[in-house]
C-alpha positions, -999 to 999 in steps of 0.1 A, spaced: 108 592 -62 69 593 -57 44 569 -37 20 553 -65 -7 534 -50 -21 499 -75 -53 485 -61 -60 455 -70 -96 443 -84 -103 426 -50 -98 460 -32 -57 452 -22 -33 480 -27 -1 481 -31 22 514 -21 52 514 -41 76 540 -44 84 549 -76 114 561 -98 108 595 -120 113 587 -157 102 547 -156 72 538 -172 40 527 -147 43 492 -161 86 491 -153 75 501 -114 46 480 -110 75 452 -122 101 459 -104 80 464 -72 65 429 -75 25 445 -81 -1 416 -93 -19 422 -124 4 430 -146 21 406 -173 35 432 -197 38 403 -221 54 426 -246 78 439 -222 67 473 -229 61 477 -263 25 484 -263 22 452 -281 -3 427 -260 -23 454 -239 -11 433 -205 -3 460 -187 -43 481 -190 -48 498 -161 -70 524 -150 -65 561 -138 -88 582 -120 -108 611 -142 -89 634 -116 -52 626 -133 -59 616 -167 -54 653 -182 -21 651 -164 -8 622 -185 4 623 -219 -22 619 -249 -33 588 -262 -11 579 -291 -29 558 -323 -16 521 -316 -22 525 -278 -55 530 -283 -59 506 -305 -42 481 -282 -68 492 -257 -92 478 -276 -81 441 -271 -77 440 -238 -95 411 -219 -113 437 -193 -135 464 -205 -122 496 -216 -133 531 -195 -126 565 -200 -95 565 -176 -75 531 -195 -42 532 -203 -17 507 -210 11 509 -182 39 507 -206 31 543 -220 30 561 -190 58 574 -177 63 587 -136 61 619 -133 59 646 -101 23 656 -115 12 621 -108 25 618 -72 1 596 -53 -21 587 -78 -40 553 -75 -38 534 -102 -66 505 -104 -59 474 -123 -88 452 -139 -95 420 -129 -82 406 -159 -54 417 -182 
């Protein structure tokens, strides 16, 4: 397990710990985070689950795949450089106490 830290848009955060292998979206689930629906359940279908990571991890996480990034481009909040939909992220050791910021709307 790792610590993954969501903050909210208001500034709350939530430390969770976090199971290798799950996808960010499954944890932030399963550990009862606000702002995230995951409407889709995971299928990078309804870009519910957008989040944000810091510039500092995002070479760390796997590339950007075609439909995720065009499912980025519906999501209600605005797009940056460091959006990813939670569902196609998966825990991993290299992302070990990374905060992950989640928009104000999804």
């Amino acid at each position: 397990m790792v610590k993954l830290t969501f903050v909210q848009a208001d500034g709350t955060e939530h430390q969770v710990d976090a199971t290798l292998g799950l996808s960010v979206m499954q944890v932030a689930l399963s550990q009862g985070v606000p702002g995230i629906s995951a409407e889709c359940n995971g299928s990078a279908a309804c870009a519910t689950c957008h989040v944000y990571f810091d510039a500092s991890v995002f070479d760390l996480l796997p590339a950007v795949q075609t439909h995720e990034d065009d499912m980025l481009d519906f999501a209600a909040s605005d797009r940056n450089p460091g959006s990813r939909l939670s569902c196609q992220v998966q825990v991993t050791e290299a992302i070990a106490g990374t905060r992950i910021q989640l928009p104000d709307l999804q």
